[in-house]
C-alpha positions as CSV (number, residue, x, y, z in Angstrom):
1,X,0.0,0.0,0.0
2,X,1.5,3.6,-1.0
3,X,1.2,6.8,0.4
4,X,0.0,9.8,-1.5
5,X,3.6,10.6,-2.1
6,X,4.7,7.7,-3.3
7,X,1.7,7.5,-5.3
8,X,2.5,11.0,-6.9
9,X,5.8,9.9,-7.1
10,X,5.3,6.4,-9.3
11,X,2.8,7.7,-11.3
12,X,4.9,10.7,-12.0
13,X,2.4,13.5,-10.7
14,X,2.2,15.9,-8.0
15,X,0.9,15.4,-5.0
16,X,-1.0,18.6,-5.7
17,X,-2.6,17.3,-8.8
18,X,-3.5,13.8,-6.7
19,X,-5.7,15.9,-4.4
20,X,-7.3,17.9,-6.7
21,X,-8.3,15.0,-8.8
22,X,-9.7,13.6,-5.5
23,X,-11.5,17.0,-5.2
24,X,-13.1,17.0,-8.8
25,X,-14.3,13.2,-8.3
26,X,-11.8,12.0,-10.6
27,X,-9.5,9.4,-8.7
28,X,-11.6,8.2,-5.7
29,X,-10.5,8.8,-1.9
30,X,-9.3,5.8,-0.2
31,X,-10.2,4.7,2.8
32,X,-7.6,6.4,5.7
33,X,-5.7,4.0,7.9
34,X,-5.5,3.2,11.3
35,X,-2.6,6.3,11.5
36,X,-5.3,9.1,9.6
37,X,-3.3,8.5,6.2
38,X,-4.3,7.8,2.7
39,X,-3.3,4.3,1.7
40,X,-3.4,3.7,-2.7
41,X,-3.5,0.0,-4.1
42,X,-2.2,-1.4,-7.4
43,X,-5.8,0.0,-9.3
44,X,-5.4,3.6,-8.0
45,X,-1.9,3.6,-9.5
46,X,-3.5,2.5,-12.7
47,X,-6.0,4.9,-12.6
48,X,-3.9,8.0,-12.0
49,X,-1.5,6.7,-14.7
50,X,-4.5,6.5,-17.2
51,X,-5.7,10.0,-15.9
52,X,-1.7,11.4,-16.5
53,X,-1.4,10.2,-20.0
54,X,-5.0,11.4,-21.1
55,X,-4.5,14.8,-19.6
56,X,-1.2,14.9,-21.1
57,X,-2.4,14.6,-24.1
58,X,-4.3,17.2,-23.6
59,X,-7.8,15.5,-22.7
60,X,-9.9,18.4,-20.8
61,X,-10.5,16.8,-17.3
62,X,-14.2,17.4,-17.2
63,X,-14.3,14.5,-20.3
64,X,-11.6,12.4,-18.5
65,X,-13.9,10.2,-16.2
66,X,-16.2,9.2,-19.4
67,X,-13.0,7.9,-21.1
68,X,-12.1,6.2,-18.1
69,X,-15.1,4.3,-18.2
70,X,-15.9,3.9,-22.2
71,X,-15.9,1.1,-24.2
72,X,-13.4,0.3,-26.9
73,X,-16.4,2.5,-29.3
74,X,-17.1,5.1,-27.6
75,X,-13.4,5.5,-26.5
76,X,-12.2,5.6,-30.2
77,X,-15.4,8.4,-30.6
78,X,-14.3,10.4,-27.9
79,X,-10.9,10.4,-29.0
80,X,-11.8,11.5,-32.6
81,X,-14.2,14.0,-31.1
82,X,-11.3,15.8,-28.9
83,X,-8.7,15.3,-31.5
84,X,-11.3,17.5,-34.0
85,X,-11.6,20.1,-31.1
86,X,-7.7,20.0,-30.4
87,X,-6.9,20.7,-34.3
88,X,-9.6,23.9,-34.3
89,X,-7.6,24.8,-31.0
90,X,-4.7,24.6,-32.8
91,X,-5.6,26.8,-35.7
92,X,-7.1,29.4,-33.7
93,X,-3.7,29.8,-31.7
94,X,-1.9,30.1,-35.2
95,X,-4.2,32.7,-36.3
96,X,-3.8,34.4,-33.1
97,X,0.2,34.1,-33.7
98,X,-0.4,35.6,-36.9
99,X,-1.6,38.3,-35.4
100,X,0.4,38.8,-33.0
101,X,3.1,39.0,-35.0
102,X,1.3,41.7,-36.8
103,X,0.9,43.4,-33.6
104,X,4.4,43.6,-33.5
105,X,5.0,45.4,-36.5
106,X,3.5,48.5,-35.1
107,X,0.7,49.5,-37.9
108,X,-0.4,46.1,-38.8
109,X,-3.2,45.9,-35.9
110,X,-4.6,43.3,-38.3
111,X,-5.3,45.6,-41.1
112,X,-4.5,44.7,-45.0
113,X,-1.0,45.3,-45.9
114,X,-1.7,47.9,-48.4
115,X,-2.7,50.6,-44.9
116,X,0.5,49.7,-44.0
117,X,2.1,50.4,-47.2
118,X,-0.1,54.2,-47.0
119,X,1.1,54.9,-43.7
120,X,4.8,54.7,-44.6
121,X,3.7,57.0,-47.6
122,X,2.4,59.5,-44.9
123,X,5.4,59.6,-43.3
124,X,7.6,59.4,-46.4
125,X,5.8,63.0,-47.6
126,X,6.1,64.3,-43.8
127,X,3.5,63.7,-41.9
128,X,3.6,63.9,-38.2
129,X,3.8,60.3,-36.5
130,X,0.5,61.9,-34.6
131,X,-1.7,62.2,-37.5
132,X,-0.3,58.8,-38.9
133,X,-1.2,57.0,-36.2
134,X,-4.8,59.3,-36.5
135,X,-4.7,57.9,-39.7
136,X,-4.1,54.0,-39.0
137,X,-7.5,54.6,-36.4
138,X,-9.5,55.9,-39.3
139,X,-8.8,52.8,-41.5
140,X,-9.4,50.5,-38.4
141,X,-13.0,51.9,-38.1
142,X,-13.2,51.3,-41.9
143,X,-12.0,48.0,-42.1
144,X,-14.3,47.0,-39.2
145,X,-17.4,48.0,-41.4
146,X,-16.3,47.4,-45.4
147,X,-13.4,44.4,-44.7
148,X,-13.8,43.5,-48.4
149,X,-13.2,46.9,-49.6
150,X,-10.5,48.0,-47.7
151,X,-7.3,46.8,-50.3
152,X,-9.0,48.4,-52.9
153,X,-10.0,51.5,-51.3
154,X,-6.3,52.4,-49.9
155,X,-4.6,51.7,-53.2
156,X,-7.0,54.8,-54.6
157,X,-5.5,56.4,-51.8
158,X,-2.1,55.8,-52.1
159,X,-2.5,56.9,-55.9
160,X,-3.5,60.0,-54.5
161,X,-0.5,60.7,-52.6
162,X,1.9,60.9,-56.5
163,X,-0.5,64.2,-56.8
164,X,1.8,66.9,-55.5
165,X,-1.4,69.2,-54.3
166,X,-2.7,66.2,-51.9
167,X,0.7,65.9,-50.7
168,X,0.9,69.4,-49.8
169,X,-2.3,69.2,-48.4
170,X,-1.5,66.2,-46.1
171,X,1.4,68.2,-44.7
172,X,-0.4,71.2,-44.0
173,X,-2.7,69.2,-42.3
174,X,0.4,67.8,-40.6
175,X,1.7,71.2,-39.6
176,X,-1.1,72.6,-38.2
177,X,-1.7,69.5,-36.1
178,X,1.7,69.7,-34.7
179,X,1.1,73.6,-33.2
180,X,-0.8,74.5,-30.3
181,X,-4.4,74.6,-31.0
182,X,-5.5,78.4,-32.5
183,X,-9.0,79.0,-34.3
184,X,-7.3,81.9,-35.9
185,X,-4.4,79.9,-37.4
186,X,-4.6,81.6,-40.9
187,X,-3.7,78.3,-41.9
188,X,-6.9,77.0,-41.4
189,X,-8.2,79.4,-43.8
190,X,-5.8,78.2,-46.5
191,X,-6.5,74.5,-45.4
192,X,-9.8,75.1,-46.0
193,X,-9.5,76.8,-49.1
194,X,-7.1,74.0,-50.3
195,X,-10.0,71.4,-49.7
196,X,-12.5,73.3,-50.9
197,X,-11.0,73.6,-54.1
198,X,-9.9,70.4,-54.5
199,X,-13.5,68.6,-53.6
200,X,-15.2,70.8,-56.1
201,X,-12.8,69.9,-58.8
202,X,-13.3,66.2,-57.9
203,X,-17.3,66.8,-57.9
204,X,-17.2,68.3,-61.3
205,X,-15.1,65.2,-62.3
206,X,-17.7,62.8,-60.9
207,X,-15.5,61.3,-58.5
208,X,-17.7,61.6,-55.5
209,X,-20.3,60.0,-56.2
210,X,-21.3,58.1,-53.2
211,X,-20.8,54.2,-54.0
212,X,-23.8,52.2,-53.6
213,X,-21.6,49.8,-50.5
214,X,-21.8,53.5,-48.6
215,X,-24.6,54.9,-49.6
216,X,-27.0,54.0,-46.6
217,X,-24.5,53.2,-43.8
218,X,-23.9,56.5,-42.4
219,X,-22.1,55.0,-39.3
220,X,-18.8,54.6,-40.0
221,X,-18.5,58.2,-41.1
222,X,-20.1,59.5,-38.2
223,X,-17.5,57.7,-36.3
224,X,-14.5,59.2,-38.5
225,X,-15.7,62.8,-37.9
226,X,-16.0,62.3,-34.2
227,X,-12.7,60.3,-34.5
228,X,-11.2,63.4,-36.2
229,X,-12.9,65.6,-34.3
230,X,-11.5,64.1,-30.6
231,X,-7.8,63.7,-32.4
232,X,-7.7,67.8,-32.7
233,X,-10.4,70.1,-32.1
234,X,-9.8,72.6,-34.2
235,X,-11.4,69.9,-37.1
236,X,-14.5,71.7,-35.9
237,X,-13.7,75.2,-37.3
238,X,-12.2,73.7,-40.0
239,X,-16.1,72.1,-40.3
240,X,-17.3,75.7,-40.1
241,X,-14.9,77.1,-43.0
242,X,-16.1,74.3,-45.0
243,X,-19.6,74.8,-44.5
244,X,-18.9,78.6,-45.5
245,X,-17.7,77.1,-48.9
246,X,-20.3,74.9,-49.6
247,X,-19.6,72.0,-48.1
248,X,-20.9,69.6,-45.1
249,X,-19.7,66.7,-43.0
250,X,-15.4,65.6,-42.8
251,X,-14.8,62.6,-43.9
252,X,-17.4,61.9,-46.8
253,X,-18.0,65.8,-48.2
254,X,-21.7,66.6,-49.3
255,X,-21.8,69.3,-51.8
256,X,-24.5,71.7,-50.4
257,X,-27.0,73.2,-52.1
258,X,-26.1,76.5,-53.7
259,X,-28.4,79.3,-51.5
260,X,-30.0,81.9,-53.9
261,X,-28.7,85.2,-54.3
């Protein structure tokens, strides 16, 4: 007759792990001795081996006292039915190193590689880190809501960024982001001038056109005004200039209607 130590011991456990599998009703609690102690025969040795190697293999414990007691059948089913759970588990934790990994690389945050390839073409023009990163939060929102869209979307506006005027305007957005915050910046004027101009031309081209995907899901735009709006206040009187020229909203501009004369 063994102890619970040399029980652990033999079956190559813890002591611990002995008493909490008495705890959970997994190995039955012998009967104590004359002296208050434990004592384990040869079948309680079997069973704690047979416990060890199934949670070894990684056999969740709850599921471990119906093997113990399955047929050859229902043994071989169970096994097949962990084993199918084990290789999801599996997957899931190499999708979760994936990203991970992409965690590590600073702007991934899970986001298609193209936003990463943008960012580094914000920076490469001169953009603050600060509004890169505001940026990177903006496409998050979007990739959240249009996942499918998202590669094709930021290659338009990485195309944008050979066009010397948007790059200008990205760093004067940049600059003025980087000073303290002044409604009377004169560089708001001229910001808003900038994008004034440079909506109208792309209305007059036809290029904003809201896409049917868009069209009804005001959400996400609401979120990337209010995203813009809590990354720098001043967004707001730039709101206001724009509104003076004829335009409404931040992110997604609405041509307003001309008021008579």
């Amino acid at each position: 007759m063994l102890t619970i130590s040399q029980l652990a011991a033999y079956a190559g456990v813890t002591v611990r792990a002995v008493r909490h599998y008495h705890q959970i009703g997994l190995l039955p609690e012998p009967e104590r001795d004359a002296s208050g102690y434990r004592r384990y025969g040869a079948k309680a040795v079997v069973s704690l081996i047979r416990i060890r190697t199934l949670a070894n293999a990684g056999v969740p414990l709850a599921q471990i006292a119906l093997l113990l007691d399955a047929d050859a059948s229902a043994f071989a089913e169970a096994v097949h039915r962990i084993d199918t759970h084990l290789r999801e588990e599996i997957e899931r934790l190499e999708t979760s190193r994936r990203q991970i990994a992409e965690l590590a690389a600073g702007d991934g945050l899970g986001l298609a590689p193209e936003v990463a390839v943008y960012l580094d073409r914000l920076r490469g023009i001169g953009m603050s880190e600060r509004m890169v990163l505001a940026q990177r939060d903006g496409w998050i929102l979007i990739a959240a809501r249009w996942p499918e869209h998202v590669a094709e979307w930021v290659q338009g506006k990485i195309a944008e960024l050979d066009d010397p005027h948007v790059a200008r305007l990205y760093r004067l957005i940049s600059e003025i982001g980087e000073c303290e915050p002044d409604d009377d910046d004169p560089r708001l004027e001229e910001l808003a001038d900038t994008m004034a101009r440079m909506a109208q031309q792309a209305y007059d081209a036809g290029e904003l056109t809201v896409e049917e995907t868009t069209a009804q899901d005001d959400l996400p735009f609401d979120l990337l005004d209010a995203l813009a709006l809590e990354t720098d206040p001043r967004v707001r009187r730039l709101m206001e200039l724009m509104r003076e020229r004829g335009w409404a909203r931040w992110t997604r501009l609405d041509r307003l209607p001309e008021t008579p004369a």
